[in-house]
Backbone atoms as SQL, in Angstrom:
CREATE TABLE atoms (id INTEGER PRIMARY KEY, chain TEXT, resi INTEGER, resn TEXT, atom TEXT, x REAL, y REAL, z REAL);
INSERT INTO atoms VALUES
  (1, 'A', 1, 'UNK', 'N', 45.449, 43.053, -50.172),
  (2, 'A', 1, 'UNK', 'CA', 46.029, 43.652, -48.991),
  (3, 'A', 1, 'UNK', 'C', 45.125, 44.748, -48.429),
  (4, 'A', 2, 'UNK', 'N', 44.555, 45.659, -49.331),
  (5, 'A', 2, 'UNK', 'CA', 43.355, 46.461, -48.570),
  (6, 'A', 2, 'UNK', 'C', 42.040, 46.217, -48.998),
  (7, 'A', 3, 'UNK', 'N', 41.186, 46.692, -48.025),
  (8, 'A', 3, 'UNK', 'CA', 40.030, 46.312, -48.455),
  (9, 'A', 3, 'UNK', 'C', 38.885, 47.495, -49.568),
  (10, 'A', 4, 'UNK', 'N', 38.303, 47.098, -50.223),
  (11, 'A', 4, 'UNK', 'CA', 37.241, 47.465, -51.081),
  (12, 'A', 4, 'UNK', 'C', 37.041, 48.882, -50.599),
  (13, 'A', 5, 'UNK', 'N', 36.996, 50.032, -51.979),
  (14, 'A', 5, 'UNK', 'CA', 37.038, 51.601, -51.335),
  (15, 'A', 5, 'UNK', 'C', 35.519, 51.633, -50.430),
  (16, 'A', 6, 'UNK', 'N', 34.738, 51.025, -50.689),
  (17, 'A', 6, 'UNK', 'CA', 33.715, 51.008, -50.137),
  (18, 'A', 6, 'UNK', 'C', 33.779, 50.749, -47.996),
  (19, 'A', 7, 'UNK', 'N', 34.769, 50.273, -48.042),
  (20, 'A', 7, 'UNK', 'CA', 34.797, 50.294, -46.613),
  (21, 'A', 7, 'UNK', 'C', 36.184, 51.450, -45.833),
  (22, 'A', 8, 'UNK', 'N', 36.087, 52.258, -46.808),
  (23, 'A', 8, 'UNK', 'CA', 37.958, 53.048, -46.390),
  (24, 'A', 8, 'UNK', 'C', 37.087, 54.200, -45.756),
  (25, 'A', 9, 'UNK', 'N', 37.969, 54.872, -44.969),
  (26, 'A', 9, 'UNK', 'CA', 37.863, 55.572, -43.529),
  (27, 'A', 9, 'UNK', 'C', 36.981, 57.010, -44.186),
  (28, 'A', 10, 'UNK', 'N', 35.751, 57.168, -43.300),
  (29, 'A', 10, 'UNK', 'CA', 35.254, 58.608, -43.947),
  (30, 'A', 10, 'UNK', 'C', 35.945, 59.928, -43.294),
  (31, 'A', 11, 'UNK', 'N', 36.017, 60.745, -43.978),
  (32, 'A', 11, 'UNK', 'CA', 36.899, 61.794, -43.441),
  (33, 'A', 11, 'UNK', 'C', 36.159, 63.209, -44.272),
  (34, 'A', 12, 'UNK', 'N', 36.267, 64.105, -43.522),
  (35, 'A', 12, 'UNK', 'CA', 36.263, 65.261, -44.352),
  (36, 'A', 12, 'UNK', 'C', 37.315, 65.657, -45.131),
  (37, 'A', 13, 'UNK', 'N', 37.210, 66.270, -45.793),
  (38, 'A', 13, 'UNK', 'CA', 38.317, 66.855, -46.644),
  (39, 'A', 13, 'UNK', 'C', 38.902, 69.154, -46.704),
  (40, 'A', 14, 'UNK', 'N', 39.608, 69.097, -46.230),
  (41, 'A', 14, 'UNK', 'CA', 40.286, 70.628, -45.516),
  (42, 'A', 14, 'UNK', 'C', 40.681, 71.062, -46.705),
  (43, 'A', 15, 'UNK', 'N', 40.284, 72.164, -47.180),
  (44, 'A', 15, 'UNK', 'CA', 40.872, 73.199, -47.517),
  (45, 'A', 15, 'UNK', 'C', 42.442, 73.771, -46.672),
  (46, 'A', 16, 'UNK', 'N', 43.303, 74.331, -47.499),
  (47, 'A', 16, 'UNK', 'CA', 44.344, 74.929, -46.878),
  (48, 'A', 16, 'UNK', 'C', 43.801, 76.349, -45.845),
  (49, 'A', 17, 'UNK', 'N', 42.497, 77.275, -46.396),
  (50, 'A', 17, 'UNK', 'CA', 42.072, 78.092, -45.317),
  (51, 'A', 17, 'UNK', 'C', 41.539, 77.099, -44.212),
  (52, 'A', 18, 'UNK', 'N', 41.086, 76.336, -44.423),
  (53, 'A', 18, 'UNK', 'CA', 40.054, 75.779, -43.303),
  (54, 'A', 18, 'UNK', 'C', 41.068, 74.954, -42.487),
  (55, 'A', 19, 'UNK', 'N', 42.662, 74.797, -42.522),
  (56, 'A', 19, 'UNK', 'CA', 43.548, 74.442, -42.038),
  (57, 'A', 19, 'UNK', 'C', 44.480, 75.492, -41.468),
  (58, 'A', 20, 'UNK', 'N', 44.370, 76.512, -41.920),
  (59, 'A', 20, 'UNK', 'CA', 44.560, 77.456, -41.423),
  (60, 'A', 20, 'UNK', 'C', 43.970, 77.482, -39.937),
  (61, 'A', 21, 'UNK', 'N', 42.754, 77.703, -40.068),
  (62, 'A', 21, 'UNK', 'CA', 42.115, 77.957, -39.709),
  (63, 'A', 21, 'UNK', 'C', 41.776, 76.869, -37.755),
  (64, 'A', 22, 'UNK', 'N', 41.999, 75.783, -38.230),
  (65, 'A', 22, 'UNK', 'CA', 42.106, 74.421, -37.526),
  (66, 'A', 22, 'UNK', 'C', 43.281, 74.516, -36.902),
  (67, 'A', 23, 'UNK', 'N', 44.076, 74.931, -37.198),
  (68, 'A', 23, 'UNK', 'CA', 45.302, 74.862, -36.520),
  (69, 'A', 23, 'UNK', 'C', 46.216, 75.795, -36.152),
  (70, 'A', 24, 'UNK', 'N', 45.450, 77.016, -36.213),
  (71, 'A', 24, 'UNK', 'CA', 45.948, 78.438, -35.746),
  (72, 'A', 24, 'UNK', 'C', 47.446, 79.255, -36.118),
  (73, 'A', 25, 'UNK', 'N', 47.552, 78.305, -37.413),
  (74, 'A', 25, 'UNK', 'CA', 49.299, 78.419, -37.721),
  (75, 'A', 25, 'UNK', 'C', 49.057, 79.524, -38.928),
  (76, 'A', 26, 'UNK', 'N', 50.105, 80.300, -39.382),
  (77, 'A', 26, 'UNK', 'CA', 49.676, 80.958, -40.716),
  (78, 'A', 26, 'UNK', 'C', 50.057, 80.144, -41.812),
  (79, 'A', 27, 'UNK', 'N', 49.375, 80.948, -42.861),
  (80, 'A', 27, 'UNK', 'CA', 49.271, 80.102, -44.332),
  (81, 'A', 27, 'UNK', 'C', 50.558, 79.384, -44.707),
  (82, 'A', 28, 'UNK', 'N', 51.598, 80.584, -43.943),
  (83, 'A', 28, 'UNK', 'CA', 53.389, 79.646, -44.723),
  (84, 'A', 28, 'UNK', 'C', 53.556, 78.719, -43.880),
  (85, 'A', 29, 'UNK', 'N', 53.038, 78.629, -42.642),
  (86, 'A', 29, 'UNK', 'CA', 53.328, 77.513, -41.727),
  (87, 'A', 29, 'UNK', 'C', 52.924, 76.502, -42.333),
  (88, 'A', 30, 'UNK', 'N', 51.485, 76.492, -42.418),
  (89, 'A', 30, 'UNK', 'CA', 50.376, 74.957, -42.825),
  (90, 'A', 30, 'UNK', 'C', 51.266, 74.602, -44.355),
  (91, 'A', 31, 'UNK', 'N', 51.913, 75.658, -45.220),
  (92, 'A', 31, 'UNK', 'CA', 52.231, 75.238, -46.494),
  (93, 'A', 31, 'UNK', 'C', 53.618, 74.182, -46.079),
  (94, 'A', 32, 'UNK', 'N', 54.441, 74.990, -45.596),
  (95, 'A', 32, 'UNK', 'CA', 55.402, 74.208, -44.600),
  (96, 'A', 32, 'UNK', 'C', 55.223, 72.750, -44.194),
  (97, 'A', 33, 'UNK', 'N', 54.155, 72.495, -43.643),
  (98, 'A', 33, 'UNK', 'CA', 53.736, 71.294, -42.831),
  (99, 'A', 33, 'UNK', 'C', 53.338, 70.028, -44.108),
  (100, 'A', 34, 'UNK', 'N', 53.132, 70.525, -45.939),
  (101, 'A', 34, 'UNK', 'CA', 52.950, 70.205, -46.432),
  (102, 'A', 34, 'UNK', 'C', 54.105, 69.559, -46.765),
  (103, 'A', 35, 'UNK', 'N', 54.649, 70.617, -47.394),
  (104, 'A', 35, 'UNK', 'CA', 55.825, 70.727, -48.052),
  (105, 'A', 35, 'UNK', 'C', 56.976, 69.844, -47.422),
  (106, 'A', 36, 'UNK', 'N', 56.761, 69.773, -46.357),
  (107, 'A', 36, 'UNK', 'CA', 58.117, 68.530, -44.881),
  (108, 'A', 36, 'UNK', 'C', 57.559, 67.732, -44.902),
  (109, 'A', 37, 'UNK', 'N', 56.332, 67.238, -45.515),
  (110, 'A', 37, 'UNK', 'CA', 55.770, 66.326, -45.052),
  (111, 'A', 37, 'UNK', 'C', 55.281, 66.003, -43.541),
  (112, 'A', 38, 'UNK', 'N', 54.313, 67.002, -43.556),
  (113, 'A', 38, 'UNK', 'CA', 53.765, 66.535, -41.950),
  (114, 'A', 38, 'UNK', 'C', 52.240, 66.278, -42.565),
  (115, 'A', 39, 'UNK', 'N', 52.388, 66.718, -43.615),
  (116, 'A', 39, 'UNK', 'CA', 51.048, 66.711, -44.220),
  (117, 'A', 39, 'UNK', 'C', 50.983, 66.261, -45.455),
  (118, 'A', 40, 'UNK', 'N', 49.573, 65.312, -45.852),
  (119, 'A', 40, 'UNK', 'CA', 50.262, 65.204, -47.635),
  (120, 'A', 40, 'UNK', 'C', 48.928, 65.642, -47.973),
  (121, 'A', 41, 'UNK', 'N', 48.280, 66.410, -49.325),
  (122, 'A', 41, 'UNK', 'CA', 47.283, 66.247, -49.743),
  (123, 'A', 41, 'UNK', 'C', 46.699, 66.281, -50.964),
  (124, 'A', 42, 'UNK', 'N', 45.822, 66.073, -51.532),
  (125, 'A', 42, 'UNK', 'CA', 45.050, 65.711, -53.285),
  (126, 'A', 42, 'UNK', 'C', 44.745, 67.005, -53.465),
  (127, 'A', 43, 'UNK', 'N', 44.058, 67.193, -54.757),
  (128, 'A', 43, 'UNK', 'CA', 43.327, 68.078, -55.678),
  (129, 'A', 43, 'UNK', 'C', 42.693, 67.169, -55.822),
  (130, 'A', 44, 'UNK', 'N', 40.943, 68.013, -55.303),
  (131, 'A', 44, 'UNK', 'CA', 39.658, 67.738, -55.662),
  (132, 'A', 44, 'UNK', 'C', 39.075, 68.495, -56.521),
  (133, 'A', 45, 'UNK', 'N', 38.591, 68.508, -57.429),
  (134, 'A', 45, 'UNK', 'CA', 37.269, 69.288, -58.114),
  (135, 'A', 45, 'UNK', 'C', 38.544, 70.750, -58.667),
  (136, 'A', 46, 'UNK', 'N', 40.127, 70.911, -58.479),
  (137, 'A', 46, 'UNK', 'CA', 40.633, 71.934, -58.845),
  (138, 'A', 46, 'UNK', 'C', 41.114, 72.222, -57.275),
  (139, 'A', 47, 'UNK', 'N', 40.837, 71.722, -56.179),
  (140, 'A', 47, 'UNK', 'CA', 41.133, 72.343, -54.909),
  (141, 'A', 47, 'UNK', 'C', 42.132, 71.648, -54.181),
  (142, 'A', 48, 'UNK', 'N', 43.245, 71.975, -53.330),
  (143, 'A', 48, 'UNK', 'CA', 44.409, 71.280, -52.940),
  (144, 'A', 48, 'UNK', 'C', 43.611, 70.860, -51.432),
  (145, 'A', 49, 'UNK', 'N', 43.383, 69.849, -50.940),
  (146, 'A', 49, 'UNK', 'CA', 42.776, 69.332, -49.561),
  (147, 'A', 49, 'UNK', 'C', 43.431, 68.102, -49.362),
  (148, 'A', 50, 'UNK', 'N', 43.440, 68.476, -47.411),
  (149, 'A', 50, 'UNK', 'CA', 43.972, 67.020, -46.969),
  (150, 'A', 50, 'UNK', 'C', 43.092, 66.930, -45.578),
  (151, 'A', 51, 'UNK', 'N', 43.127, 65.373, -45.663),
  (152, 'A', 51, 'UNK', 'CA', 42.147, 64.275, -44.815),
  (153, 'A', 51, 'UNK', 'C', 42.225, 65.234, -43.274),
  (154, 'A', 52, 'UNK', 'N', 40.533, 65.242, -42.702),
  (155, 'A', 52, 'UNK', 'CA', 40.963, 65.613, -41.551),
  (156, 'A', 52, 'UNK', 'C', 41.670, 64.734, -40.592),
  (157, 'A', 53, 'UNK', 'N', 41.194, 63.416, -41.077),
  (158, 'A', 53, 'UNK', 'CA', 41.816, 62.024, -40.123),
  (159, 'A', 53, 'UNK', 'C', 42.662, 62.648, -39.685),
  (160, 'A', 54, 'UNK', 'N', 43.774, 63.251, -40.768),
  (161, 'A', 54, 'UNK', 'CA', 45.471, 63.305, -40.599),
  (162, 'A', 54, 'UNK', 'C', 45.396, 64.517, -39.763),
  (163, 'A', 55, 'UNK', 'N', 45.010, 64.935, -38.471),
  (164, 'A', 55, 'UNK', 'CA', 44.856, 65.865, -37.311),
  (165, 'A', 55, 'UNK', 'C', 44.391, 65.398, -36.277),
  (166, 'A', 56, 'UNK', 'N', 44.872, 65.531, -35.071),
  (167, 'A', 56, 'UNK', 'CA', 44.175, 65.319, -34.046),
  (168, 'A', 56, 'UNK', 'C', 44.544, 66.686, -33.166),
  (169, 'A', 57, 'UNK', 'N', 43.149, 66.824, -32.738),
  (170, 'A', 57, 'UNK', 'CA', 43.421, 68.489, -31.834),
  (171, 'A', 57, 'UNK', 'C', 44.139, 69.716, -32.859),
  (172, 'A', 58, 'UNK', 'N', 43.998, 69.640, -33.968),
  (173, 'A', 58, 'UNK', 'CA', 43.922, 70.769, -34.912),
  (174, 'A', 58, 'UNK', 'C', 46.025, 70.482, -35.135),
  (175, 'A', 59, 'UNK', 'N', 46.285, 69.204, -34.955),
  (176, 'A', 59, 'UNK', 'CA', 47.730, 69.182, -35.205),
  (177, 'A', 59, 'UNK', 'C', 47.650, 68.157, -35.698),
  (178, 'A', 60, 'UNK', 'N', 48.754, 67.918, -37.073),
  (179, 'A', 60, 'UNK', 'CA', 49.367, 66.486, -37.422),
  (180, 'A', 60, 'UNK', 'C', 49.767, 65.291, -36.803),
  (181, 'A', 61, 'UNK', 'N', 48.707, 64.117, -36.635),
  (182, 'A', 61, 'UNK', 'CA', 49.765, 62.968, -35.984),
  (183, 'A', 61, 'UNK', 'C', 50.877, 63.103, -36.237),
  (184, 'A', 62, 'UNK', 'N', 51.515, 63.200, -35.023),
  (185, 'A', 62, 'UNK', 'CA', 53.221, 63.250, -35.098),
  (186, 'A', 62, 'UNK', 'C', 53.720, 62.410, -35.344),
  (187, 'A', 63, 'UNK', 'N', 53.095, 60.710, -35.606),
  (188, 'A', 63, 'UNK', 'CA', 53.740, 59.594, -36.485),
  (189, 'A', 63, 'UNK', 'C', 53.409, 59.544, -37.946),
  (190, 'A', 64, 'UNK', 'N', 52.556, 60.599, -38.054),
  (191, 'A', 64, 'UNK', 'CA', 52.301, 60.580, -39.635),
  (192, 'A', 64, 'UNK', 'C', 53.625, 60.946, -40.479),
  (193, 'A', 65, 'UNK', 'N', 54.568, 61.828, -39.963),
  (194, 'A', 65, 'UNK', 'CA', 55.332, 62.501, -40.806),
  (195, 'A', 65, 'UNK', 'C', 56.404, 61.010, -41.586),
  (196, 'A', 66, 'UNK', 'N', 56.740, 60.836, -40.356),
  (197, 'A', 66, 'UNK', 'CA', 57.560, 59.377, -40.796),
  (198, 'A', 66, 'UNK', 'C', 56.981, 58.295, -41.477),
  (199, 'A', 67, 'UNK', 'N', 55.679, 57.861, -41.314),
  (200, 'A', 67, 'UNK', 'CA', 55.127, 57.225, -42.178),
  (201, 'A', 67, 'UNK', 'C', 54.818, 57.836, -43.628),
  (202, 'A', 68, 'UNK', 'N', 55.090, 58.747, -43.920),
  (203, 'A', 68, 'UNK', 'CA', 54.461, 59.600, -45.176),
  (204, 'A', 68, 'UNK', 'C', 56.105, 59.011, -45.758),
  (205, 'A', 69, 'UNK', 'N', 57.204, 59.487, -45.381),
  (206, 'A', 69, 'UNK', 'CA', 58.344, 59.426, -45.567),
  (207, 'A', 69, 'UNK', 'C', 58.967, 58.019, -46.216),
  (208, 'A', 70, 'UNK', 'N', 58.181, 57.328, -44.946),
  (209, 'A', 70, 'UNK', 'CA', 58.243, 55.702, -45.797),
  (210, 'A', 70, 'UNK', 'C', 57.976, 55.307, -46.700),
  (211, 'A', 71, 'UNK', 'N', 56.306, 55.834, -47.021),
  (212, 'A', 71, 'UNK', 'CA', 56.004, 55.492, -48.112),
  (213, 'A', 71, 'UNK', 'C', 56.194, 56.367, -49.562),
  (214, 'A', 72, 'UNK', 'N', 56.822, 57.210, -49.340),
  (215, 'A', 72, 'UNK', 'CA', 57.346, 58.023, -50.058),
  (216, 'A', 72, 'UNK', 'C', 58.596, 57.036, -50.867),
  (217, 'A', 73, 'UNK', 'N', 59.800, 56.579, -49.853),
  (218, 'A', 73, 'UNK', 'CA', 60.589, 55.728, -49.833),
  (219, 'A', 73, 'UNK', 'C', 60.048, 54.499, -50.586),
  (220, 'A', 74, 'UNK', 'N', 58.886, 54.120, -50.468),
  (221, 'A', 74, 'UNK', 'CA', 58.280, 53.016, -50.971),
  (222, 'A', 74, 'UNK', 'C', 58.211, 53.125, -52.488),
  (223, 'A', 75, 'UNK', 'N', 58.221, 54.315, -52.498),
  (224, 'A', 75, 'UNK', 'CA', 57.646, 54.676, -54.144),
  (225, 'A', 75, 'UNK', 'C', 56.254, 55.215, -54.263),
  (226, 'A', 76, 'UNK', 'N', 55.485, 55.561, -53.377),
  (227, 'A', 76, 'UNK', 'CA', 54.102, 55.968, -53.192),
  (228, 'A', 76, 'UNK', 'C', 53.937, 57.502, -53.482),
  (229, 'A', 77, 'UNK', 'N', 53.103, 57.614, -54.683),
  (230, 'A', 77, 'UNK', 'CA', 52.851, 59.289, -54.459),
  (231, 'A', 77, 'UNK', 'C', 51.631, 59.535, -53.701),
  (232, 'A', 78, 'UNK', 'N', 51.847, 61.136, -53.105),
  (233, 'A', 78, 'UNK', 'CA', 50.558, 61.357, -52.162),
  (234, 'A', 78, 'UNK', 'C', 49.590, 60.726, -52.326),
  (235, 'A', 79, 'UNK', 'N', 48.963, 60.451, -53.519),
  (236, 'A', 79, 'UNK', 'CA', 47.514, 59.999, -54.198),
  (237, 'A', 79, 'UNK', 'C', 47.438, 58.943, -53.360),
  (238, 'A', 80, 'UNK', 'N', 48.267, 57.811, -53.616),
  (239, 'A', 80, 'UNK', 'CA', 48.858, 56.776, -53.227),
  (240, 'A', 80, 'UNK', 'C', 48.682, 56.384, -51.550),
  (241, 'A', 81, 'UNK', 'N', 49.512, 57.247, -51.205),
  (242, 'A', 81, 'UNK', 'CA', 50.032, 57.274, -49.921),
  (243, 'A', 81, 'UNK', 'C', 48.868, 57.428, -48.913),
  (244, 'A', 82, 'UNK', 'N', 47.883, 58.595, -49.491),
  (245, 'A', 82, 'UNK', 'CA', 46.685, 59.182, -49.156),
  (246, 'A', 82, 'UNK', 'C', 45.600, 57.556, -49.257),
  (247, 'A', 83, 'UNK', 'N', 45.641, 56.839, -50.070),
  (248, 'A', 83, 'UNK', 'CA', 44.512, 56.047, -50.118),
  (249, 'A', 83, 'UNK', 'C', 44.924, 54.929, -49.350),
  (250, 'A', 84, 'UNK', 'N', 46.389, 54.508, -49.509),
  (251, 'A', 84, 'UNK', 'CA', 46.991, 53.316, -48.316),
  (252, 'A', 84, 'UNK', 'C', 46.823, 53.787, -46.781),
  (253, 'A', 85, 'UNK', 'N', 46.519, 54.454, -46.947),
  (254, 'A', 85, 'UNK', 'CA', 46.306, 55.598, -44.884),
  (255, 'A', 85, 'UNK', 'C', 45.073, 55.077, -44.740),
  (256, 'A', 86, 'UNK', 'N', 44.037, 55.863, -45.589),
  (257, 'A', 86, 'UNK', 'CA', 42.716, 55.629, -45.466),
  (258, 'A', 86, 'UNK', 'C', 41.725, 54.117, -45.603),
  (259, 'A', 87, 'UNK', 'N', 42.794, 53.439, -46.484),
  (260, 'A', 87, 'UNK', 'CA', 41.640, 51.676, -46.616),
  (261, 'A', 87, 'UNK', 'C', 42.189, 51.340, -45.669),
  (262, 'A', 88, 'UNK', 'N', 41.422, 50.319, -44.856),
  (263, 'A', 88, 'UNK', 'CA', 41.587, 48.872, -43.901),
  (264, 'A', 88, 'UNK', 'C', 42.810, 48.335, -44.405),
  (265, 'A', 89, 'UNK', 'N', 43.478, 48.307, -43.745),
  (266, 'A', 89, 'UNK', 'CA', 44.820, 46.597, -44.370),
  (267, 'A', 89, 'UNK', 'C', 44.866, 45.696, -43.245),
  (268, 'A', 90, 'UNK', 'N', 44.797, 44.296, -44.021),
  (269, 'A', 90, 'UNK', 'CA', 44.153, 43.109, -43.031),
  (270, 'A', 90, 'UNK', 'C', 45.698, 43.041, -42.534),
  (271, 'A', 91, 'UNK', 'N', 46.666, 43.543, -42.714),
  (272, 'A', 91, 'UNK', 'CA', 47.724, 42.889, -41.625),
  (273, 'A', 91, 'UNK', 'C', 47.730, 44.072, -40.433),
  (274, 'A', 92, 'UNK', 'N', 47.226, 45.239, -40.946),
  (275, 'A', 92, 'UNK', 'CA', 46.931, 46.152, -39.065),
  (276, 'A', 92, 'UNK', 'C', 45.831, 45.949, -38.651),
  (277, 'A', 93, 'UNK', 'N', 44.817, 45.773, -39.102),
  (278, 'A', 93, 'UNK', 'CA', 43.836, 44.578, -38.811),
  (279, 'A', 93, 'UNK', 'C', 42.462, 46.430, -38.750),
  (280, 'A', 94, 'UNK', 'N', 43.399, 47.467, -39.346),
  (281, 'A', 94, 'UNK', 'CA', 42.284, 48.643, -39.398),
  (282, 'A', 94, 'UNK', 'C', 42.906, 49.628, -40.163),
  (283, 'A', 95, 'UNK', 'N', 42.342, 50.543, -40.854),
  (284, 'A', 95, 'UNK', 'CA', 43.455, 51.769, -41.214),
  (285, 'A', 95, 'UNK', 'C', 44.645, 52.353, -41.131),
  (286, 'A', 96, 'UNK', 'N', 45.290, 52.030, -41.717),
  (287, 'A', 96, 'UNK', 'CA', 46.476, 53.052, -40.846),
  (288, 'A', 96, 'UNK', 'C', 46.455, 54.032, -40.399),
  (289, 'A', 97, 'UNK', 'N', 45.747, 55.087, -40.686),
  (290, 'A', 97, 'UNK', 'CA', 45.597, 56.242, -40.183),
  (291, 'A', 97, 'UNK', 'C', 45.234, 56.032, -38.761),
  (292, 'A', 98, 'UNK', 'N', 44.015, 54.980, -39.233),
  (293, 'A', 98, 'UNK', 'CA', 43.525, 55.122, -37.327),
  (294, 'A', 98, 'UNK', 'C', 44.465, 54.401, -36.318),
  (295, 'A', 99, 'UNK', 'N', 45.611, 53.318, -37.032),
  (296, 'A', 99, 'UNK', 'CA', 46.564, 52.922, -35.790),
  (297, 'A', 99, 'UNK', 'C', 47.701, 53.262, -35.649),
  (298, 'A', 100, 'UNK', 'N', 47.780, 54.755, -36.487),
  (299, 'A', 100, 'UNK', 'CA', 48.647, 55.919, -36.169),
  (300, 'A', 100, 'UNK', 'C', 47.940, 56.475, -35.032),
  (301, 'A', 101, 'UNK', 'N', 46.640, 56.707, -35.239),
  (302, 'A', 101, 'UNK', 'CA', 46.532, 57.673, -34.160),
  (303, 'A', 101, 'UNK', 'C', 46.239, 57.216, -33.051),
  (304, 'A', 102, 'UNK', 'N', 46.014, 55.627, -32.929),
  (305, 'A', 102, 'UNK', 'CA', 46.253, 54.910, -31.474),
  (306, 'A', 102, 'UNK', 'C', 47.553, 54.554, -31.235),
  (307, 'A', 103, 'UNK', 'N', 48.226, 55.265, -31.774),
  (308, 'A', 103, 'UNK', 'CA', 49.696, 54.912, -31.288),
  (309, 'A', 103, 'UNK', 'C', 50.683, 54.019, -31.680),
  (310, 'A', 104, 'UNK', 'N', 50.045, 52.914, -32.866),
  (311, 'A', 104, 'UNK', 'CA', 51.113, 51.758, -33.513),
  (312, 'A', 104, 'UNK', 'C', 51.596, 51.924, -34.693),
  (313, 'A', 105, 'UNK', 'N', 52.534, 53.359, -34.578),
  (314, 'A', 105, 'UNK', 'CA', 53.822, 53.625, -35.355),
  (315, 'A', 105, 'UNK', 'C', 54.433, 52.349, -35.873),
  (316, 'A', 106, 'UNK', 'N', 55.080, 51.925, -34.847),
  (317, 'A', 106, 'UNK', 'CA', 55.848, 50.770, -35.635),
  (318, 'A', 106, 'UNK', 'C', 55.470, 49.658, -36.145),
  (319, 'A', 107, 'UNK', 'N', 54.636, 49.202, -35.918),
  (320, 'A', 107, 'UNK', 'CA', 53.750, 47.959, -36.756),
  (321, 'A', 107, 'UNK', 'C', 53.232, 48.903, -37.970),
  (322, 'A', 108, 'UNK', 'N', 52.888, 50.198, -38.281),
  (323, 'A', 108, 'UNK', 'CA', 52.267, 50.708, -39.553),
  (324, 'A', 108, 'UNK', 'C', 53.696, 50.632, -40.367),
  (325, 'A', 109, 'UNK', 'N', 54.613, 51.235, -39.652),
  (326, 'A', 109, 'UNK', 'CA', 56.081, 51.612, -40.815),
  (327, 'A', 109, 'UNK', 'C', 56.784, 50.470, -40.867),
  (328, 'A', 110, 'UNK', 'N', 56.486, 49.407, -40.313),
  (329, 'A', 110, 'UNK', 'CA', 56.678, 48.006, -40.541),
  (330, 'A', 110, 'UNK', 'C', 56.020, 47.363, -41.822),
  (331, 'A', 111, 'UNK', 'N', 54.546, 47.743, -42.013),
  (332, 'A', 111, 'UNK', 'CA', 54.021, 47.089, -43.018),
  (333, 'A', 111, 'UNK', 'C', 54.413, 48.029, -44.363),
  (334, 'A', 112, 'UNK', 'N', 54.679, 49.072, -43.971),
  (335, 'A', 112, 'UNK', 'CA', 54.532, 50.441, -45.194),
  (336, 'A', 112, 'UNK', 'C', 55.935, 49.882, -45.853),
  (337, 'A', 113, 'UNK', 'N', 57.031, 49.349, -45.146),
  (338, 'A', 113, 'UNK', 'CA', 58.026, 48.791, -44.943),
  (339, 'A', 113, 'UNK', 'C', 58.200, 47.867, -46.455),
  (340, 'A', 114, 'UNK', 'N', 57.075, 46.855, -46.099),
  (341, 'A', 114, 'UNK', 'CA', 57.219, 45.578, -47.224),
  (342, 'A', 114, 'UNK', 'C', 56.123, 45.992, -48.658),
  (343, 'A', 115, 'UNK', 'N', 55.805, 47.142, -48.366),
  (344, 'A', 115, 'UNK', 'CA', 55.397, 47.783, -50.114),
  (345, 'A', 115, 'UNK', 'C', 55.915, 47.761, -50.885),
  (346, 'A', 116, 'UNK', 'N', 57.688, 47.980, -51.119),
  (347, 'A', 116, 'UNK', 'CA', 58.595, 48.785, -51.976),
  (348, 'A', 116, 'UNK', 'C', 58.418, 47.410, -52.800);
């Protein structure tokens, strides 16, 4: 269903200052945005970071939250959730992340849908 990590979406990876920072909100806000799920993110190397993908204009795709939710619903932990965003899946025919952020909500929480 996804393709080889070798082809999954390159992204930087944010620090919670450097999100701060990106999105002009304070620290309890951005923790907030975590914590509701507007945001999900890993520990790297000891450090809590999430995908810049998951921003556009220094804000959360606003279809991300519900898709996080789904797959939450699915049984997906962030780790999880975080790497199904980022690989290709041949039934959206590209990332999810990226056809969140062109706008095809419902065909993504459609497929996130038939995970469980």
């Amino acid at each position: 269903m996804t393709a080889d990590a070798s082809s999954r979406v390159e992204t930087e990876w944010l620090t919670l200052p450097e999100l701060v920072e990106l999105t002009g909100e304070s620290l309890g806000r951005v923790k907030r945005l975590i914590d509701e799920s507007y945001l999900i993110g890993t520990r790297r190397d000891g450090v809590f970071v999430v995908p810049s993908v998951f921003l556009i204009d220094g804000s959360p795709i606003a279809s991300l939250h519900g898709t996080i939710i789904v797959l939450h619903d699915a049984g997906f932990s962030d780790d999880e959730a975080i790497d199904w965003l980022l690989d290709p899946d041949d039934q959206i025919g590209v990332a999810p992340i990226h056809a969140l952020a062109a706008g095809r909500k419902s065909e993504v929480r459609r497929v996130a849908r038939t995970l469980a």
